[in-house]
ZAMARGU-4260 file (C-alpha; in steps of 0.2 Angstrom, whole numbers, plus 5000, padded with zeros to 4 digits):
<rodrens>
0) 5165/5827/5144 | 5164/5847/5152 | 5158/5838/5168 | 5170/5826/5170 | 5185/5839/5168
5) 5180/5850/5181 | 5181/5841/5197 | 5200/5834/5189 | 5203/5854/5185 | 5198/5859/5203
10) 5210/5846/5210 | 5223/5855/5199 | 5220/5870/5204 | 5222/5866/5224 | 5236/5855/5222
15) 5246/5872/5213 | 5240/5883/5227 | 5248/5870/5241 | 5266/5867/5231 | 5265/5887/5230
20) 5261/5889/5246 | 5270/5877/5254 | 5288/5887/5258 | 5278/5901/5265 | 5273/5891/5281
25) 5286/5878/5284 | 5302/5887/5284 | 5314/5889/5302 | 5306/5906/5307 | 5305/5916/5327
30) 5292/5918/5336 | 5285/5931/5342 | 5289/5940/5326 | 5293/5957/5335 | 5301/5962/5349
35) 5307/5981/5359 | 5320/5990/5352 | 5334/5992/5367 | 5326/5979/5376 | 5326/5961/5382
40) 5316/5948/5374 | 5311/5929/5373 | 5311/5923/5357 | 5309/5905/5350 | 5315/5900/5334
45) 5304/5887/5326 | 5309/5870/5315 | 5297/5862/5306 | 5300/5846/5298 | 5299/5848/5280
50) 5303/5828/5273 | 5292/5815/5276 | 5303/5801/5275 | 5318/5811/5285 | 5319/5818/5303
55) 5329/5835/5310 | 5343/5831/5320 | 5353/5846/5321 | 5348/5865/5319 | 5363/5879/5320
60) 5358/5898/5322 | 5371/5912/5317 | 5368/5929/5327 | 5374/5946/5317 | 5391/5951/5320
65) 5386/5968/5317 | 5370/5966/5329 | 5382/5961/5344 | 5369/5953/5361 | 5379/5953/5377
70) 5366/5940/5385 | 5358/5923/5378 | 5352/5910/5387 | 5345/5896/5381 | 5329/5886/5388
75) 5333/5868/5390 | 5322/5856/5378 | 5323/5839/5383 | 5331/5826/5373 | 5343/5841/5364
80) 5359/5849/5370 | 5363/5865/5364 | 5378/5873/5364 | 5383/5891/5364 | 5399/5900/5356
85) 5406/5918/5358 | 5417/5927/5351 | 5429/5944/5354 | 5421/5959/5349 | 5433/5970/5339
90) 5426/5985/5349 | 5420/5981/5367 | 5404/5984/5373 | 5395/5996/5390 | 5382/5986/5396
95) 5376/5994/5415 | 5391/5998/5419 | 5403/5983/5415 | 5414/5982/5396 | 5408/5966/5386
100) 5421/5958/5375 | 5413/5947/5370 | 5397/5941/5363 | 5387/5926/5356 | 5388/5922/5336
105) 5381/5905/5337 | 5370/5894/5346 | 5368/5874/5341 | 5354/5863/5347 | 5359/5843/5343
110) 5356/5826/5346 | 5336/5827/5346 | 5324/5823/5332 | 5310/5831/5324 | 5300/5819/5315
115) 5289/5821/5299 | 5274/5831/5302 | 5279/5838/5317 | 5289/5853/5323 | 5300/5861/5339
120) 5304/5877/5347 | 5319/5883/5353 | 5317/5897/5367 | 5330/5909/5370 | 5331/5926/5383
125) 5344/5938/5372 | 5347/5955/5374 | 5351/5969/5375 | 5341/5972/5361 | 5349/5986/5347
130) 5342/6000/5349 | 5345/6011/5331 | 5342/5996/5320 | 5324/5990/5314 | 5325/5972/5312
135) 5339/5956/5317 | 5343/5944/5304 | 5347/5926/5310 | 5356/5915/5297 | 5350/5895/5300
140) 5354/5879/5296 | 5343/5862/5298 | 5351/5846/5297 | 5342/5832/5294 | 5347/5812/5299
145) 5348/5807/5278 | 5363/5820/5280 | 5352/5831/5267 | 5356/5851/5274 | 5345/5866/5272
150) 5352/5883/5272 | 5338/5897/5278 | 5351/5910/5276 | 5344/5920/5260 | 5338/5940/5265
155) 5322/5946/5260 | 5324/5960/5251 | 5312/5976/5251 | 5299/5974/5239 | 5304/5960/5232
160) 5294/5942/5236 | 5301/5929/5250 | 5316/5917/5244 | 5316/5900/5243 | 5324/5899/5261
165) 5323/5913/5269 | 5332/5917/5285 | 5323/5919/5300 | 5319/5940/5304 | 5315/5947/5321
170) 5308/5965/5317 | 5310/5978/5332 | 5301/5989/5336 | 5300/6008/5348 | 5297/6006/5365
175) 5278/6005/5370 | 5280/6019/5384 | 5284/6032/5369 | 5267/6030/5362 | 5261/6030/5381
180) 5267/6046/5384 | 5259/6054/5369 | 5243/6043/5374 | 5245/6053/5391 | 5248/6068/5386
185) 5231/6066/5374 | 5221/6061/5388 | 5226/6073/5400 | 5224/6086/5388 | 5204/6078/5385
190) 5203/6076/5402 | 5208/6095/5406 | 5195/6102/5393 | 5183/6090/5399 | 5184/6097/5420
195) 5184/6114/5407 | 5168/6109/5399 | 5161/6102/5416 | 5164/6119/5426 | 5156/6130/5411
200) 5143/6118/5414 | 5138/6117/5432 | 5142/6138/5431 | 5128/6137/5418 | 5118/6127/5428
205) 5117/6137/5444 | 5116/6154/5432 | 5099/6145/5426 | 5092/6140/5443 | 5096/6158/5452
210) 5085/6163/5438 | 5071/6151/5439 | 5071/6156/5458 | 5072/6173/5455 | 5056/6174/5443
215) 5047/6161/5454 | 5048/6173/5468 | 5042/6189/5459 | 5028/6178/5451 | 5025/6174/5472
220) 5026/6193/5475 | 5013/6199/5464 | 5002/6185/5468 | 5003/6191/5484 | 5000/6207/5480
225) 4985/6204/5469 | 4978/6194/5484 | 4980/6211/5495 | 4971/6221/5482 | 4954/6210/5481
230) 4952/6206/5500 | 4954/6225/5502 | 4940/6229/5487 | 4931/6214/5498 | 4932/6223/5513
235) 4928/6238/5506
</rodrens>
């Protein structure tokens, strides 16, 4: 009886870890995860298809009003049409030079399918990236063609464990070239104590071979004296 109960006890035990595990990869998420505070970026949100007896049909992204991006462009993907809303900013934007008033709150991809077992990207260009906050939080929604909708709009709070259906998070962070200059300034400084410790060297160097000269040619000069004393005693 113990024998028999183990392999249905194993079986148990995995199908448990895969329900639990289950929202932790298949929700609507971007990709790449990070991207450069100030900056411009690529970013693709990707839908999974989470029925297997339904297919996606619609997905709807909601930007942060409080986060507003002067510039998105959408990649086309074929067989989907996507559509892109603004709105007026309640306090107009600088961006290199020109005022902005207005910005884009929410971008719709339609008309294509995703099937079971299968997922899409949605590539975007956005920017200009904020430049004091530390993440973007994009609120979702995926439509499926059986009219069932699932909202990916739930925050994940610090500390606390991922919700249900959590909204899709773009963490930002510094510019690279900040830790480049510190990197540089790092290196020059090893650099300049190693040109330091290469100088000290070579002086050492050239100390020790005047030296080895010097005692070579005393050792030469009372050879050549000693030689002058025994031819003379020879002689004599």
């Amino acid at each position: 009886m113990k024998t028999s109960r183990l392999p249905l006890a194993a079986a148990l035990a995995a199908a448990t870890v895969l329900v639990l595990s289950a929202p932790a990869f298949a929700h609507v998420s971007v990709q790449p995860g990070e991207a450069t505070k100030g900056g411009y970026a690529t970013i693709s949100f990707k839908v999974p298809n989470e029925r297997d007896n339904a297919s996606t049909t619609r997905l709807e992204v909601s930007f942060p009003t409080d986060q507003p991006l002067t510039s998105v462009m959408p990649q086309d993907v074929p067989g989907w049409t996507v559509t892109v809303e603004k709105s007026k900013l309640d306090k107009p934007l600088t961006v290199h030079g020109k005022q902005i008033n207005e910005a884009v709150t929410k971008v719709t991809w339609s008309g294509g399918k995703i099937e079971p077992g299968k997922f899409q990207q949605f590539p975007l260009s956005v920017g200009k990236l904020p430049e004091t906050a530390d993440q973007m939080v994009f609120k979702a929604i995926q439509t499926y063609d059986n009219n069932e909708v699932v909202r990916w709009i739930e925050e994940t709070k610090e500390g606390a464990e991922e919700p249900q259906s959590p909204a899709p998070v773009l963490k930002l962070t510094a510019a690279k070239g900040d830790d480049q200059h510190g990197a540089g300034a790092k290196a020059e400084g090893t650099t300049a104590h190693g040109a330091e410790h290469t100088d000290e060297a070579a002086a050492s160097s050239s100390d020790t071979t005047a030296r080895a000269l010097g005692i070579t040619g005393i050792v030469i000069g009372l050879g050549g004296v000693a030689f002058g004393v025994v031819s003379r005693r020879r002689s004599a």
